[in-house]
C-alpha positions in Angstrom: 62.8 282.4 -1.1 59.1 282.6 -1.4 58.2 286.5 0.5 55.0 286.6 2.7 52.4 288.9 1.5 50.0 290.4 3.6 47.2 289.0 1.9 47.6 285.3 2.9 48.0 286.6 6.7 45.0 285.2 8.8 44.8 289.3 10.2 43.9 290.9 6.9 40.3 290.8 6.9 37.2 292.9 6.0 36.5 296.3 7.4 33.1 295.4 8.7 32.2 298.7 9.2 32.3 299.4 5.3 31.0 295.9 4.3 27.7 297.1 6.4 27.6 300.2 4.7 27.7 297.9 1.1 24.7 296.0 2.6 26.9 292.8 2.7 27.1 290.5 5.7 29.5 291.1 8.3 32.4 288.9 8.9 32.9 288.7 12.7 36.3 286.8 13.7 36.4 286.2 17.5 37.1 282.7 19.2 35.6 279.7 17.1 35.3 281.8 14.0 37.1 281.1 10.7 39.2 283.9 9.3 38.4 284.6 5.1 39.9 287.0 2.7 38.2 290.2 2.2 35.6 290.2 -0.8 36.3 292.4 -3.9 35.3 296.1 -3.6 35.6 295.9 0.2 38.0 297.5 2.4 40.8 295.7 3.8 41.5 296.2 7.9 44.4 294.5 9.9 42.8 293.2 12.8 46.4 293.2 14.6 46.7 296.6 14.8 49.7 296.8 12.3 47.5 299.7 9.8 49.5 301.2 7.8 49.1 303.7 4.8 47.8 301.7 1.8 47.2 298.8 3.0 47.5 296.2 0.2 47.5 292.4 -0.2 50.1 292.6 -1.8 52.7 294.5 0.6 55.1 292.6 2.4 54.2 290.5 6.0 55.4 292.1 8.7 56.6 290.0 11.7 53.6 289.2 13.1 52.2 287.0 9.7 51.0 283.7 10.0 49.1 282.2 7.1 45.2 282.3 6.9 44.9 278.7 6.0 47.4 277.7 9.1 45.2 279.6 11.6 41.4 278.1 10.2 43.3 275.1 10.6 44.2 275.5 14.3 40.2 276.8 14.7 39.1 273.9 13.3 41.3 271.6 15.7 40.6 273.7 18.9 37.4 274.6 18.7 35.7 272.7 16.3 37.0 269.0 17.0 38.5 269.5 20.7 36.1 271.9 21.6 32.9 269.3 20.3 35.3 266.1 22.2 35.0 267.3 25.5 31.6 268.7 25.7 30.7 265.1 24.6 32.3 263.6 27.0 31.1 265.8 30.3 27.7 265.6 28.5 27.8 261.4 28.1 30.6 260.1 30.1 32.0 262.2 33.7 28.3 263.9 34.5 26.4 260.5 33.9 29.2 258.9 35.7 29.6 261.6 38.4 25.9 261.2 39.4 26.6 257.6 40.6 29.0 258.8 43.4 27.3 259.4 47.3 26.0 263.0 47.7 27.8 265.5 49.7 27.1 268.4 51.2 27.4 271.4 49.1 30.9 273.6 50.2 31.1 277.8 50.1 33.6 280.3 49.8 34.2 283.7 50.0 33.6 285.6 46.8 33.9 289.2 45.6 31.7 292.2 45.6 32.5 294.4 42.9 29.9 296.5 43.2 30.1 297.6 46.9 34.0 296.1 46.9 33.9 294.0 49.2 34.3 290.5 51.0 31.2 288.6 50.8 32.0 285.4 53.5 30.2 282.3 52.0 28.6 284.0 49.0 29.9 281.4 46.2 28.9 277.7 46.3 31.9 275.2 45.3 31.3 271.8 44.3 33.4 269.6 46.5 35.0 267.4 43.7 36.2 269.4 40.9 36.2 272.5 43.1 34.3 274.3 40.3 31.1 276.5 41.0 28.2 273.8 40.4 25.9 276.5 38.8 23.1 273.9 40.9 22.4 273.6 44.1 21.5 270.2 43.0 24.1 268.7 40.9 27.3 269.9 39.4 27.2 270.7 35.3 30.9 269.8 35.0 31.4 266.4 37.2 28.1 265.3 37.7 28.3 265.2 41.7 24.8 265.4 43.2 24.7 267.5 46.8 22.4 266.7 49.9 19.9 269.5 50.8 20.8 272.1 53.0 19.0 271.4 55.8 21.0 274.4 57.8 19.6 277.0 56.0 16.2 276.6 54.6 14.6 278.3 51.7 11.9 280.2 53.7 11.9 283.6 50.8 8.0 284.1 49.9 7.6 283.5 45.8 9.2 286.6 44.0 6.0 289.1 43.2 5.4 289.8 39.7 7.2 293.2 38.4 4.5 296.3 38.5 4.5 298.0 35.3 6.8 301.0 35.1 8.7 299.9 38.0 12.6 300.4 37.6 14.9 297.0 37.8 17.1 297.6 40.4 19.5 295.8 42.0 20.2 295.4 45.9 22.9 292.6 46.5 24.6 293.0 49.2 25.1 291.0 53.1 22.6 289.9 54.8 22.4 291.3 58.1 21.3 288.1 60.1 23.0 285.8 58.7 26.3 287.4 56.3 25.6 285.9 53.2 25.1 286.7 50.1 21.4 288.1 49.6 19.6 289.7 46.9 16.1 290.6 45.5 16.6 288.9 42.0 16.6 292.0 40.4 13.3 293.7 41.6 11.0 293.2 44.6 11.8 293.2 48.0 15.1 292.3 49.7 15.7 288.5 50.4 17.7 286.2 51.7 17.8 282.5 51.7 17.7 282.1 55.4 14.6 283.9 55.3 15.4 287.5 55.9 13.7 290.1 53.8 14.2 293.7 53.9 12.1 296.3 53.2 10.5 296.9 49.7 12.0 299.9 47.6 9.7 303.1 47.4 9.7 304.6 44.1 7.7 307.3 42.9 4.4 307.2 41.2 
């Protein structure tokens, strides 16, 4: 019976810390990235947390191996190939498709202020087909349905003023007082809402 080495395990890679200090490229492996055996003269690193003294290709797998050539494989199907398939299809096929349908009228639902943790009632937008946030106020980017204006609430917000030099980015989301939705200055500037509150503009020194 043929024993696994740690070598041919998908986990032994590079230590990209000490392949940086060689000058050699790094070897990144996250989601979508293949997995390749460590180059001669480079230190070896278990990315699944199974160090151990001395770590050598040739030591036996523990029970976590799977082989290197099975795992590109499974990268190659799922995000490669599957991964390509579907973007091709929303890009070509459901959003082309989804734009033919009647327009509706954009839904909302409450979402989730980490920063002040709270409730924010209507502060998402949810595309009433998929039930996906739309990322649009015009069309969705995953089904293609196209929304009717707003015509309740109006975008009355004066143009955002240009950022002053020296001015610190700050950021003031929060509930609108008049109307309880989600409001915010887009980073810097005064406080706005899209019903047409705005608050007062931030003093800062200098």
């Amino acid at each position: 019976m043929q024993i696994k080495k740690c070598g041919s395990c998908f986990r032994y890679c590079e230590n990209w810390r000490d392949a940086r200090a060689k000058g050699l490229n790094e070897r990144h492996t996250g989601f979508g990235d293949y997995h390749y055996k460590p180059r001669k003269g480079i230190k070896p690193h278990c990315c699944g947390g199974q160090v151990r003294n001395g770590l050598h290709e040739k030591h036996q797998a523990c029970e976590f191996h799977e082989y290197r050539w099975v795992w590109n494989l499974k990268t190659w199907w799922s995000w490669h190939f599957k991964q390509r398939i579907r973007e091709l299809y929303r890009k070509h096929i459901r959003v082309p498709i989804g734009g033919m349908r009647r327009p509706v009228q954009l839904q909302w639902t409450a979402s989730f202020d980490g920063m002040t943790d709270r409730i924010i009632p209507n502060g998402e937008p949810v595309c009433p087909h998929c039930k996906e946030m739309p990322y649009s106020y015009e069309q969705c980017v995953f089904c293609g349905q196209k929304f009717l204006p707003d015509e309740d609430r109006p975008d009355k917000t004066a143009p955002q003023r240009e950022r002053r030099e020296g001015e610190p980015i700050i950021f003031m989301d929060g509930i609108c007082p008049e109307c309880g939705l989600s409001c915010g200055n887009g980073g810097y500037g005064p406080l706005r809402c899209r019903c047409g509150w705005v608050g007062k503009e931030a003093v800062t020194n200098g």
